[in-house]
C-alpha positions in Angstrom: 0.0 0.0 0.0 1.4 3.4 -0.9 2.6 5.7 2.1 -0.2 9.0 2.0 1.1 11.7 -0.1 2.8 14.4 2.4 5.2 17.2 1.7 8.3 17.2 3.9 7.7 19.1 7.0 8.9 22.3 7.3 9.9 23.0 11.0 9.7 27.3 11.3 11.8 29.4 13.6 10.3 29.8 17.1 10.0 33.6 17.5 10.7 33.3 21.2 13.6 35.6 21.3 12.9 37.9 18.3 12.0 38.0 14.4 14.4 35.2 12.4 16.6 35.0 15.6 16.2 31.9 18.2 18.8 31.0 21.1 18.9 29.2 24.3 20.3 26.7 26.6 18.5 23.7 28.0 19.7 20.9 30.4 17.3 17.7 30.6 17.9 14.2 31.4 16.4 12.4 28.7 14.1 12.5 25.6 11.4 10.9 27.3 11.2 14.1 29.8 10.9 17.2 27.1 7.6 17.6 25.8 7.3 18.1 22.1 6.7 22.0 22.2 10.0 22.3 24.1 11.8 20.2 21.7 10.2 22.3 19.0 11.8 25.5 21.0 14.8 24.2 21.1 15.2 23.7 17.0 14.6 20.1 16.6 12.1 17.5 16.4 11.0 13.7 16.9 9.9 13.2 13.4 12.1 14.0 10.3 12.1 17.4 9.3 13.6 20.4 7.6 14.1 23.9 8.9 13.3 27.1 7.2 16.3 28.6 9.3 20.2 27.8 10.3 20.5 25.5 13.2 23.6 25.6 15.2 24.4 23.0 18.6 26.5 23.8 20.9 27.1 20.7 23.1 28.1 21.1 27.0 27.2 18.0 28.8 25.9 15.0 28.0 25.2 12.9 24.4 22.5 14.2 21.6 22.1 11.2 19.0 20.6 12.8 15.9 20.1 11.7 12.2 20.8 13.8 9.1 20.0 13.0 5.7 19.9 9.8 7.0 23.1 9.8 8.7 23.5 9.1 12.4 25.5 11.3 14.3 26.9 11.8 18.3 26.9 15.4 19.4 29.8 15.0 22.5 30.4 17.1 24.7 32.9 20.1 24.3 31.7 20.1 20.2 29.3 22.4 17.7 27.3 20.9 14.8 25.4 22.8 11.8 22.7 22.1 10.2 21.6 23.7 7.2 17.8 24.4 6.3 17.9 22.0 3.5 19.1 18.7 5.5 16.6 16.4 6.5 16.8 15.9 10.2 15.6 14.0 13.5 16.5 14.2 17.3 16.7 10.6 18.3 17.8 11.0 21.8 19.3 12.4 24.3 21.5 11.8 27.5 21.6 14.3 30.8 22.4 17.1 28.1 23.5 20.3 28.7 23.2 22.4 25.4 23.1 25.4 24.1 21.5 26.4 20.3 20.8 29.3 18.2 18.9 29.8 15.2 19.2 32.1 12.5 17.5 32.9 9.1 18.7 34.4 5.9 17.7 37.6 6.1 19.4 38.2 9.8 22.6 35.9 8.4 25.5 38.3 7.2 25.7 37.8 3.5 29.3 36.7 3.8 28.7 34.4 6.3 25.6 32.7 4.3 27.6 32.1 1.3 30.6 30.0 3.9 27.8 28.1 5.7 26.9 27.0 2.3 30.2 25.9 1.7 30.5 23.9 4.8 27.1 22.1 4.5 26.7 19.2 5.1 28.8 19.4 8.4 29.6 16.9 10.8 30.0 17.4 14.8 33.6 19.4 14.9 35.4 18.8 18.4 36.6 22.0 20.2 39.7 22.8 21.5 39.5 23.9 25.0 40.3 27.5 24.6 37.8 27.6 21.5 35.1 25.8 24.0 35.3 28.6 26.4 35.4 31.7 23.9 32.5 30.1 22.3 30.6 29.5 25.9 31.3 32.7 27.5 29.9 34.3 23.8 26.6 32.1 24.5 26.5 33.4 27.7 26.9 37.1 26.9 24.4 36.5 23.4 21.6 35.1 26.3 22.0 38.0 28.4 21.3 40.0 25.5 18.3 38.2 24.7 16.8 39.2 28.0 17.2 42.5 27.6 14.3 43.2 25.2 13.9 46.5 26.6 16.7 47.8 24.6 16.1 50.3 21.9 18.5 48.1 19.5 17.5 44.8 21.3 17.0 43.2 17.6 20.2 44.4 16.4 22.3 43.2 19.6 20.4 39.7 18.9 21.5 39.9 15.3 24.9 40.9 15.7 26.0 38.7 18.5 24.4 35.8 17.0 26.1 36.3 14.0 28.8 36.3 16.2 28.6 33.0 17.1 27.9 32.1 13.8 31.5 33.3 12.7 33.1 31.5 15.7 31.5 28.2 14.6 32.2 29.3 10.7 36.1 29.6 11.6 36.3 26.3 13.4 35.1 24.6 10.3 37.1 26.8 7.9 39.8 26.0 10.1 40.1 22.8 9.1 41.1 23.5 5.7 43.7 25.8 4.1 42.6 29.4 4.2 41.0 30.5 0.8 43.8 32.2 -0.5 46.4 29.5 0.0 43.4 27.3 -2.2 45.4 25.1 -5.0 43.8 25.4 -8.4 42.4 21.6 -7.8 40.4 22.9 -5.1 39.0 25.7 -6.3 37.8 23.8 -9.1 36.2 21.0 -6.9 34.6 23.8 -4.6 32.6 25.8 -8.0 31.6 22.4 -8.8 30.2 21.3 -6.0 28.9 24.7 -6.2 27.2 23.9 -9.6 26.1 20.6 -8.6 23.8 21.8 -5.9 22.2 24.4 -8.1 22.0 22.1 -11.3 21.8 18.4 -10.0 18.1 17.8 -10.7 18.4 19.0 -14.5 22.4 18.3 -15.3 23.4 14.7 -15.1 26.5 14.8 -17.4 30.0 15.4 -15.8 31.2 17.4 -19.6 28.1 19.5 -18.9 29.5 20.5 -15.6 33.3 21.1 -17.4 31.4 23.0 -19.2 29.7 25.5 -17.3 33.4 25.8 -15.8 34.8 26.6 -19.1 37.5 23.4 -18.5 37.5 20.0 -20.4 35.9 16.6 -18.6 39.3 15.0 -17.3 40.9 17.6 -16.0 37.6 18.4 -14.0 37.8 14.8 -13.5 41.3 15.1 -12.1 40.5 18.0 -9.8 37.6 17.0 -8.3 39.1 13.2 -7.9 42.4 14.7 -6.2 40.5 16.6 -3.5 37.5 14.2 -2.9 38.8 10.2 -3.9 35.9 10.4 -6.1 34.9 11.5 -9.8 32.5 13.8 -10.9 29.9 11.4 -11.9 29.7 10.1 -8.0 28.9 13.0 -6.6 26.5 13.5 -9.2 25.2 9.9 -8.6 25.0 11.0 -4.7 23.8 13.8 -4.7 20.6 12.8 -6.9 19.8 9.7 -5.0 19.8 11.8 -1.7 17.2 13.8 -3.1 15.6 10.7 -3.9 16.0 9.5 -0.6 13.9 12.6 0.5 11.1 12.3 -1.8 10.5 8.7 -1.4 10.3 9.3 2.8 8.0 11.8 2.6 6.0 11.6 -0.3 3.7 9.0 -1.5 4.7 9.3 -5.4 5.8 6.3 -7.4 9.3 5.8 -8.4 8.5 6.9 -11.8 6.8 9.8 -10.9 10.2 11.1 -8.6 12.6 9.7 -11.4 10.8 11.8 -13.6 10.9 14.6 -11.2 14.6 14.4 -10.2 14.7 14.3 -14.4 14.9 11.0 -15.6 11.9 9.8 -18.3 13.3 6.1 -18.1 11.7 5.3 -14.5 13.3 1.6 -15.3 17.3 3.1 -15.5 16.5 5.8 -12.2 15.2 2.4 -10.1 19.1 0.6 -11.6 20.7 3.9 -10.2 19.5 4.1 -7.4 19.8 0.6 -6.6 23.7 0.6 -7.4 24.3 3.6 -5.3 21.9 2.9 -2.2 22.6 -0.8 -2.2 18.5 -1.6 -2.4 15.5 -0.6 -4.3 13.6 2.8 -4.1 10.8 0.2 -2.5 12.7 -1.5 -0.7 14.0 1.7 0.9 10.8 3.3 1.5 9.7 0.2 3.0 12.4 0.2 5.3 12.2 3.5 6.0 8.6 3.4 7.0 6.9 5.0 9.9 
């Protein structure tokens, strides 16, 4: 029997704090313990979801398990994760957590700062040092007290600037994990617009020369570059990047195969179901099934 039609939820900003700008610190022993409202206030939810904001964790004490894009992940103490608005997303537990969060939308994200997070996505929990753990604490700290004070006359602006504060901090520490941009090697630069490309593009550009292309290089050396940095060609990520989206529709959507191969731009619903059987290891049915509520 075919799963009900239903678009995937969109979880919006909780305007506790102020308009597009969310943050907080919660300590509970257990999932079990937070009622769903709560949970919804602090940016996350039981059932899979998107955002329509940035969602940053700060971890103090205690474990969060989570699952992104169908990923499972451990949020450890002393560590940040990021979670951009167009990753699919659960809470699956938690464990005598201390933690603080803040959300943010576009509009009240610098412009600079938007265009790196969309470099870093999709992020994985980054371990602090312990002088970065502290900085980024005692800026939590002083971004709540601001969020108190909403007698202010600039009250919105202090919410928007530290936040975006904190945003940096967390920005950097990811960053900081690569070469800074200007020390980038030609390889990387490369793999970075196409990965670039590929995000806009991947639902109507299948062909790896179409991407060399719209880079004005030829196929193998895009090939070369993108292999170099990443192990992997171009028509992986391609390949990946489709079948996640895949992924997506068949969780939440009751539409046949055909109907999202033809979506994600495939006419031959027989050739999508092959493809995404190679690169998921099972069937689009079999996965839905699996993936069931």
């Amino acid at each position: 029997m075919r799963k009900k039609a239903r678009p995937i939820p969109v979880n919006p900003m909780a305007d506790e704090f102020g308009a597009g700008i969310t943050i907080g610190k919660v300590s509970v022993k257990d999932l079990h313990t937070f009622e769903e409202a709560e949970l919804r206030t602090f940016g996350v939810a039981k059932q899979s979801h998107r955002d329509d904001y940035h969602l940053f964790f700060f971890q103090e004490e205690g474990t969060i398990s989570i699952e992104i894009d169908f990923q499972k992940h451990q949020i450890k103490p002393s560590s940040v994760i990021y979670i951009h608005p167009s990753q699919v997303h659960r809470i699956i537990a938690f464990e005598n957590v201390t933690v603080s969060f803040w959300t943010i939308n576009n509009e009240n994200l610098h412009p600079e700062y938007l265009k790196l997070l969309e470099d870093i996505a999709p992020a994985k929990p980054l371990s602090l040092k312990k002088e970065t753990f502290f900085l980024i604490s005692e800026t939590v700290s002083l971004c709540l007290k601001f969020s108190e004070r909403k007698q202010e006359k600039l009250y919105h602006s202090l919410l928007k600037d530290s936040c975006n504060t904190l945003v940096a901090l967390v920005a950097s520490q990811y960053l900081g994990q690569a070469r800074s941009t200007n020390k980038f090697s030609r390889h990387e630069i490369i793999a970075k617009a196409f990965r670039s490309a590929l995000e806009d593009d991947f639902m109507i550009v299948k062909r790896p020369a179409a991407y060399a292309k719209k880079l004005n290089i030829s196929t193998p050396y895009l090939n070369e570059c993108v292999r170099n940095i990443t192990g992997h060609p171009v028509s992986h990520h391609i390949q990946q990047r489709i079948i996640l989206e895949a992924k997506r529709l068949l969780y939440y959507s009751g539409r046949s195969v055909k109907e999202i191969a033809y979506e994600l731009g495939y006419d031959d619903h027989a050739y999508f179901s092959r493809l995404f059987t190679k690169v998921a290891g099972m069937t689009p049915l079999t996965f839905r099934n699996k993936n069931a509520d």
